[in-house]
DRENNULUM-194447 format. One record per residue (C-alpha): residue in three letters; x, y, z. Coordinates in steps of 0.25 Angstrom, whole numbers, padded with zeros to 4 digits, always signed. Example, Ala and Ser with C-alpha at 12.3 -4.5 7.8 and 13.67 -1.06 7.14 Angstrom:
REM residues 2
ALA+0049-0018+0031 SER+0055-0004+0029 
***
This chain:
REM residues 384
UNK+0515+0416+0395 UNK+0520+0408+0408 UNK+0531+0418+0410 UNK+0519+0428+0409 UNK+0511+0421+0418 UNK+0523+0419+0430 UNK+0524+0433+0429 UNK+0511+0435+0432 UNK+0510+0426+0445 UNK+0523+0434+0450 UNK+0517+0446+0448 UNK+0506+0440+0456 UNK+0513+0434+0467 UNK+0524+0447+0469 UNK+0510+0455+0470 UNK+0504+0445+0480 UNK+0518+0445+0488 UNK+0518+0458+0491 UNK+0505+0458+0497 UNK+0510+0446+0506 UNK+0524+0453+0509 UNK+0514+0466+0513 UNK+0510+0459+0525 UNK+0525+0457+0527 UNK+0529+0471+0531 UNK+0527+0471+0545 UNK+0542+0465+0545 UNK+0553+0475+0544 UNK+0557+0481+0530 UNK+0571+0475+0526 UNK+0581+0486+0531 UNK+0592+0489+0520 UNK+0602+0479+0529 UNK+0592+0466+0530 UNK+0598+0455+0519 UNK+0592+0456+0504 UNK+0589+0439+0497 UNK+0598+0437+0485 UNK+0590+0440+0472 UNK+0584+0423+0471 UNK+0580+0424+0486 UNK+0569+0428+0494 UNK+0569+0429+0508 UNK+0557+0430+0517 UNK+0552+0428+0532 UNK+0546+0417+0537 UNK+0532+0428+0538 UNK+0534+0431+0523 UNK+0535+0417+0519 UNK+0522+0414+0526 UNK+0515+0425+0521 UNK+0518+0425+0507 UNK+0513+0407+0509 UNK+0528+0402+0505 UNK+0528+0388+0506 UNK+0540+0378+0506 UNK+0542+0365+0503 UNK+0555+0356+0503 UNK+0561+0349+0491 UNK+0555+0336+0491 UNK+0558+0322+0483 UNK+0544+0318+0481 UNK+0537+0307+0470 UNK+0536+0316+0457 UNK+0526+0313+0444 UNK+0521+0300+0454 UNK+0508+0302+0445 UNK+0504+0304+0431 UNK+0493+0312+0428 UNK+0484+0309+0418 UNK+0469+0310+0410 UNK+0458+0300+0412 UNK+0444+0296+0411 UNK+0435+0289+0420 UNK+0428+0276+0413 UNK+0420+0265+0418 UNK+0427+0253+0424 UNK+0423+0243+0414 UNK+0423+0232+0424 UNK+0410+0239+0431 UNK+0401+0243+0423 UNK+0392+0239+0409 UNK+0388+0245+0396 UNK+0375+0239+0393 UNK+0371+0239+0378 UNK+0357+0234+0373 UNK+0360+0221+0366 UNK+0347+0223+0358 UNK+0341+0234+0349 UNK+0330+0238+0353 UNK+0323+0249+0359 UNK+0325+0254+0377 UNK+0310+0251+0381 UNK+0312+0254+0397 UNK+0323+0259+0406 UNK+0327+0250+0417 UNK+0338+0257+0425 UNK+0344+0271+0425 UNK+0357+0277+0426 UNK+0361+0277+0443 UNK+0354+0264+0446 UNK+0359+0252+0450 UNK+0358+0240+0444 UNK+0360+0223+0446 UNK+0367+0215+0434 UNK+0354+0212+0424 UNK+0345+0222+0430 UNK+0337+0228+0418 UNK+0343+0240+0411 UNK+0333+0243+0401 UNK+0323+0235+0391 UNK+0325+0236+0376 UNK+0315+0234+0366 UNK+0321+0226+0354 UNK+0317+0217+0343 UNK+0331+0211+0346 UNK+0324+0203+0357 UNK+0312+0197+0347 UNK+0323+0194+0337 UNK+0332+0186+0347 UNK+0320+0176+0352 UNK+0314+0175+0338 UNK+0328+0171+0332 UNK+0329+0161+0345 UNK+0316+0154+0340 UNK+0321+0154+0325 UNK+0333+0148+0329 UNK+0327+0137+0335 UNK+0317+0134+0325 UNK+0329+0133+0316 UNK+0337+0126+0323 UNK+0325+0113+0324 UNK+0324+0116+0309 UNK+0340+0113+0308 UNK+0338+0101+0315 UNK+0329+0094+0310 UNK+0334+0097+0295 UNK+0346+0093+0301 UNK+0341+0082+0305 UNK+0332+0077+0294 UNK+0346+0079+0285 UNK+0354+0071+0291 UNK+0342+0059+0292 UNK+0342+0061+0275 UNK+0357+0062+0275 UNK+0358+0046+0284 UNK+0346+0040+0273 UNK+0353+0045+0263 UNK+0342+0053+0257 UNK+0350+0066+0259 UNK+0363+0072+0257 UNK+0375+0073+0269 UNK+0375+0088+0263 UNK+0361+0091+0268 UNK+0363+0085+0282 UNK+0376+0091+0284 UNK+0369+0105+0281 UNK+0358+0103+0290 UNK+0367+0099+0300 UNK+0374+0112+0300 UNK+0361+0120+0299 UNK+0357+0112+0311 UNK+0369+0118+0319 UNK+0369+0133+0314 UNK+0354+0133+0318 UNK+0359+0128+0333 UNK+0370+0139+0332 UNK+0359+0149+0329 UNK+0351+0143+0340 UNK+0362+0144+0352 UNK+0364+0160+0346 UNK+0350+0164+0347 UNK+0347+0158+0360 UNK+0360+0165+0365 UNK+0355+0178+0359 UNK+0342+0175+0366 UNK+0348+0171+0379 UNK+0354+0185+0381 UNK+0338+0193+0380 UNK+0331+0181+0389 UNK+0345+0187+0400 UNK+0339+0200+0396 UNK+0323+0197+0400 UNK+0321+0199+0385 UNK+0305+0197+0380 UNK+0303+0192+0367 UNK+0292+0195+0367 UNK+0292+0210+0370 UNK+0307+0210+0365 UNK+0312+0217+0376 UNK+0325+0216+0380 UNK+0332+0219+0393 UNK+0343+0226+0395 UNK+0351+0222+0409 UNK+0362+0226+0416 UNK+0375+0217+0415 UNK+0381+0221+0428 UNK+0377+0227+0441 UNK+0380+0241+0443 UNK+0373+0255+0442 UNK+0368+0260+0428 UNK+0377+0272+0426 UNK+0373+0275+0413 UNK+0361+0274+0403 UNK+0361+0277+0388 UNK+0345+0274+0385 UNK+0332+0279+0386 UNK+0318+0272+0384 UNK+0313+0271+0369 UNK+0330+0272+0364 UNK+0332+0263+0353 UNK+0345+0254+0357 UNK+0354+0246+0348 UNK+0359+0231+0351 UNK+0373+0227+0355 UNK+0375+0216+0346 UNK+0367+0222+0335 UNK+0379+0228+0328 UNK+0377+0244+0329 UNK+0381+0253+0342 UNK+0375+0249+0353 UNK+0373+0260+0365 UNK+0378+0257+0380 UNK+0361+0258+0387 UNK+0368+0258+0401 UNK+0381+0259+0408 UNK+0380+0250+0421 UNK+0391+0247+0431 UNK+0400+0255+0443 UNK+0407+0267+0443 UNK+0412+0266+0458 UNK+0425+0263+0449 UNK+0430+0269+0436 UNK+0442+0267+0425 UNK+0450+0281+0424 UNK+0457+0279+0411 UNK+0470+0287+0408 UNK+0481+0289+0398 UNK+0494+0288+0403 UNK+0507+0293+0393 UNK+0516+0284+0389 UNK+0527+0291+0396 UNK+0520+0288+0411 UNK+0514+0274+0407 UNK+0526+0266+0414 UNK+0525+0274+0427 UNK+0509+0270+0427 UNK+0506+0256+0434 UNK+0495+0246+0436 UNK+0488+0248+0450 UNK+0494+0264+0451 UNK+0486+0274+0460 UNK+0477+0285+0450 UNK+0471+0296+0454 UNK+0460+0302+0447 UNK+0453+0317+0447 UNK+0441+0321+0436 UNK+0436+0336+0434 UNK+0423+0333+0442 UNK+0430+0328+0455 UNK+0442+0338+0456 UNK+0445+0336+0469 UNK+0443+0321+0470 UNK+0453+0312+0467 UNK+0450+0298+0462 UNK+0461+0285+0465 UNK+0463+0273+0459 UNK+0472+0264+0451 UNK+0478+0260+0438 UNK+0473+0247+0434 UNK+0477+0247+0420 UNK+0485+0252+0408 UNK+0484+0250+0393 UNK+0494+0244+0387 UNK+0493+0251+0374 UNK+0497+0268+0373 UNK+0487+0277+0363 UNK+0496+0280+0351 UNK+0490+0294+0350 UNK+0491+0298+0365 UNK+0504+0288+0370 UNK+0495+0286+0383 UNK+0492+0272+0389 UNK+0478+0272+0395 UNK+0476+0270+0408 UNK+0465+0264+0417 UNK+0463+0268+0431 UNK+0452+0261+0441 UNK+0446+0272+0450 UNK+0437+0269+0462 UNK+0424+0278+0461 UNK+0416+0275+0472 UNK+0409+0289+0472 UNK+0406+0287+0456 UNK+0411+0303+0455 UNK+0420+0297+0442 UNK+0411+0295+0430 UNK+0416+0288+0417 UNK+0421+0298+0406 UNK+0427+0307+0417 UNK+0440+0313+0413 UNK+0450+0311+0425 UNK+0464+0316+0429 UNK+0472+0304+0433 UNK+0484+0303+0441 UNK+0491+0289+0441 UNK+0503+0286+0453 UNK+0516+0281+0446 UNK+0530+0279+0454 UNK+0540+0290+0454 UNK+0553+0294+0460 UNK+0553+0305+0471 UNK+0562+0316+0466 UNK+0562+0331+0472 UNK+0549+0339+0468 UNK+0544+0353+0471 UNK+0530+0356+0470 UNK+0526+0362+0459 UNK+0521+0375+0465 UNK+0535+0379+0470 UNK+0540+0380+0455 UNK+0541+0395+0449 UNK+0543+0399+0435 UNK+0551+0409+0432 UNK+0555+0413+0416 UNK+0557+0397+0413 UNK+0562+0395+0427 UNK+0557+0385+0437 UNK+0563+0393+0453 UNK+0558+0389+0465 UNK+0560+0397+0480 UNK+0568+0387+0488 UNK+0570+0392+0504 UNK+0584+0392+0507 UNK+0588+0396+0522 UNK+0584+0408+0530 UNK+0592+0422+0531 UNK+0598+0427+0543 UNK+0586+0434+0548 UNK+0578+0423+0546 UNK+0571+0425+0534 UNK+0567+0412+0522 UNK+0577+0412+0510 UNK+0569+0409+0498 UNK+0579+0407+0485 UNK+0575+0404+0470 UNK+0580+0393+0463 UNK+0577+0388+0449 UNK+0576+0375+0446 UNK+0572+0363+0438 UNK+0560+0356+0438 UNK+0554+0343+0429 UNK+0540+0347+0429 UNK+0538+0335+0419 UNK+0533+0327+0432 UNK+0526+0330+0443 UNK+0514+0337+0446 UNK+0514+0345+0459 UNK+0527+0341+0462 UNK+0540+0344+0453 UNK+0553+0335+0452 UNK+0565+0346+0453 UNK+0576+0344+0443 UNK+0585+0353+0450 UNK+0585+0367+0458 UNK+0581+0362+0472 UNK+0585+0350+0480 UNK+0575+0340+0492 UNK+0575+0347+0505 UNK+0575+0361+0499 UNK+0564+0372+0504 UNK+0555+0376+0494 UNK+0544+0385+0491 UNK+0531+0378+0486 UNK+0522+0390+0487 UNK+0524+0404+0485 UNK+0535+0404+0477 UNK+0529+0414+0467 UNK+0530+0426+0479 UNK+0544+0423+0482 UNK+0549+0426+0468 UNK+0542+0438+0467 UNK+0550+0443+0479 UNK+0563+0442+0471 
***
C-alpha cells in the first residue's frame, strides 16, 4: 500500500514538474553536443532550481529526541481548590452562590434543611442530663461505699459510668460545635453550608428542593460545589519505562489541547511517581501549568512534550527523506558543471527514525557540511 501510494505522489509531482519546467523554455533546447547528467544525477540552472522551489540545507549536528512526547489530562491543582460535601442529610432549601462568582472563605454556599441539625442539639441536651445523672449516682456510690452500707463493686461501676457519660458529653458538644461554625438553627434545623476557602465557585452539582446525603453518614455522598482557582492546573502524564531516567524534576513541558491548537502552554515537572502501572509499564507524571487566561479546563485531554538532555548528533530534516521501494535516498548538491549549472546526485542512506520528530539522526550516507535538499525533493526524482 505505501509503495502504491509513493507512486502516486511521483506521478503527481513528475505532472507538476513539467508544468514548472514549461516556463523553463525560454532557454535554449540542449544541442546534441551539451553534456548529459549520469543516470543518479540531476543537473539544473540556478532559474530551474528557483522555479521548481528547491531548498537546501547543510548537514547539521543538532540535539535529536531532546523531548519525549506524550498524552496527558488537565486536573485541578489540588492545592487550590475545594470539594464541598454536605456533612448533614438533609434537603437544599435555598441557593446562596452560582457557578462563576467569587467567594470569601466561609461565605454561605447553600442552606440544607436536615433533621440532622435537631438530632445533634437534642443529643447535646441528653448528654448533659446524663452526665449530672452519672455524677451524682457516682457520687452517692461512693458515700455508701465509705459507710459501708454498699459494695466497692457498685461505686467502681458508677464511677466508670460517670466517665463514659463525660466522653459522651465532650463528643456531642464537638459534633454540636461544628453546626453552631455553620449558623446552624435549632430550631428551624437549618444548616449552613460555607465555603472552606476563598476562590471562585467553579462548579455546582445542586439545585433547590435536591435531597442530599451527609458525609459521615455512611453512604455516598455527592460533591455540592467545586470552589478554588484555575489560574494554575496539574497536566498529568505517563511516561514509559524506557524514557523515565531521561525525565527530571523541574524540566520544561509544553503542552497543546484540541481546543487551542495553536497555543502552546509551558510549565514544569514538579513530580514523578515512584511506582510504574503493571498493565501499561508508564510511570505517571505531574506537571504544574500556569493558566492565567483559565483556557485549560480540568478533564481536557492534552499532548505534552517534556525537555530531557541529549547529545547532538547529524540530523536531517525529515521532509528531505524519500522512499523509494524500501529505500530511504535523499538529493545532496554536489558542485556545479562547467557551464555553470547545480549538480544534484542521489544517494541512499540510513536513518534511525526511532528518535527524533522533525529532525532525523543519520546513520550513515551523508556526512555535517554537506548540501542537501529539504524541500522538493520529490520533482527531482521524477526528472531521472
Amino acid at each position: 500500500m505505501k509503495v502504491v501510494f509513493e507512486r502516486v505522489v511521483l506521478a503527481a509531482a513528475l505532472l507538476g514538474a513539467a508544468v514548472a519546467f514549461a516556463g523553463c523554455q525560454s532557454a535554449p533546447a540542449a544541442t546534441k553536443h551539451e553534456a548529459q547528467p549520469p543516470q543518479d544525477e540531476v543537473w539544473l540552472t540556478e532559474q530551474q532550481v528557483r522555479d521548481a522551489k528547491v531548498q537546501i540545507q547543510p548537514v547539521s549536528k543538532r540535539p535529536v529526541g531532546n523531548e519525549i512526547v506524550t498524552s496527558g489530562k488537565v486536573a485541578f491543582d489540588d492545592l487550590r481548590v475545594s470539594h464541598v460535601f454536605s456533612p448533614v442529610t438533609g434537603r437544599i432549601k435555598r441557593i446562596l452562590a452560582d457557578p462563576g462568582q467569587r467567594v470569601k472563605k466561609g461565605a454561605p454556599l447553600a442552606t440544607i434543611e436536615s433533621p440532622d441539625v435537631g438530632n445533634t442539639f437534642a443529643d447535646l441536651d441528653k448528654a448533659q442530663a446524663d452526665l449530672i445523672a452519672s455524677e451524682h449516682e457516682a457520687r452517692r456510690q461512693q458515700e455508701l461505699y465509705q459507710a459501708h452500707a454498699g459494695s466497692q463493686r457498685d461505686s467502681e461501676a458508677a464511677e466508670d459510668n460517670f466517665r463514659k457519660a463525660k466522653a459522651e458529653l465532650e463528643r456531642a458538644r464537638q459534633k454540636a460545635r461544628l453546626f453552631r461554625a455553620s449558623a446552624a438553627d435549632k430550631i428551624s434545623q437549618e444548616f449552613t453550608l460555607r465555603a472552606p476557602i476563598e476562590g471562585e465557585v467553579i462548579a455546582r452539582n445542586v439545585n433547590p428542593g435536591a435531597e442530599v446525603l451527609g458525609q459521615y453518614s455512611g453512604g455516598t455522598a455527592v460533591e455540592l460545589f467545586t470552589v478554588g482557582e484555575l489560574d494554575s492546573v496539574w497536566v498529568f502524564a505517563d511516561v514509559f519505562e524506557m524514557d523515565l531516567a531521561r525525565v527530571k524534576r523541574g524540566a520544561p513541558v509544553s503542552v497543546k489541547v484540541v481546543a487551542y491548537p495553536d497555543k502552546v502552554f509551558a510549565g514544569q515537572v514538579d513530580w514523578i511517581s515512584d511506582a510504574l502501572d503493571p498493565t501499561a509499564r508508564t510511570a505517571r507524571v505531574r506537571c504544574s501549568i500556569p493558566n492565567p487566561g483559565r483556557e485549560l479546563k480540568p478533564e481536557m485531554y492534552a499532548t505534552v512534550s517534556i525537555a530531557v538532555d541529549a547529545p547532538a548528533v547529524a540530523a536531517l530534516p525529515r521532509t528531505a527523506l524519500l522512499r523509494i521501494g524500501d529505500q530511504t535516498v535523499v538529493f545532496v548538491q554536489n558542485g556545479t558543471t562547467p557551464d555553470g549549472r547545480l549538480k544534484f546526485a542521489r544517494r541512499i542512506i540510513a536513518v534511525n527514525e526511532d528518535e527524533g520528530s522533525d529532525y532525523i539522526p543519520i546513520v550513515r550516507g551523508v556526512n555535517p557540511g554537506e548540501e542537501v535538499v529539504t524541500s522538493g525533493g520529490i520533482l527531482l526524482s521524477g526528472m531521472l
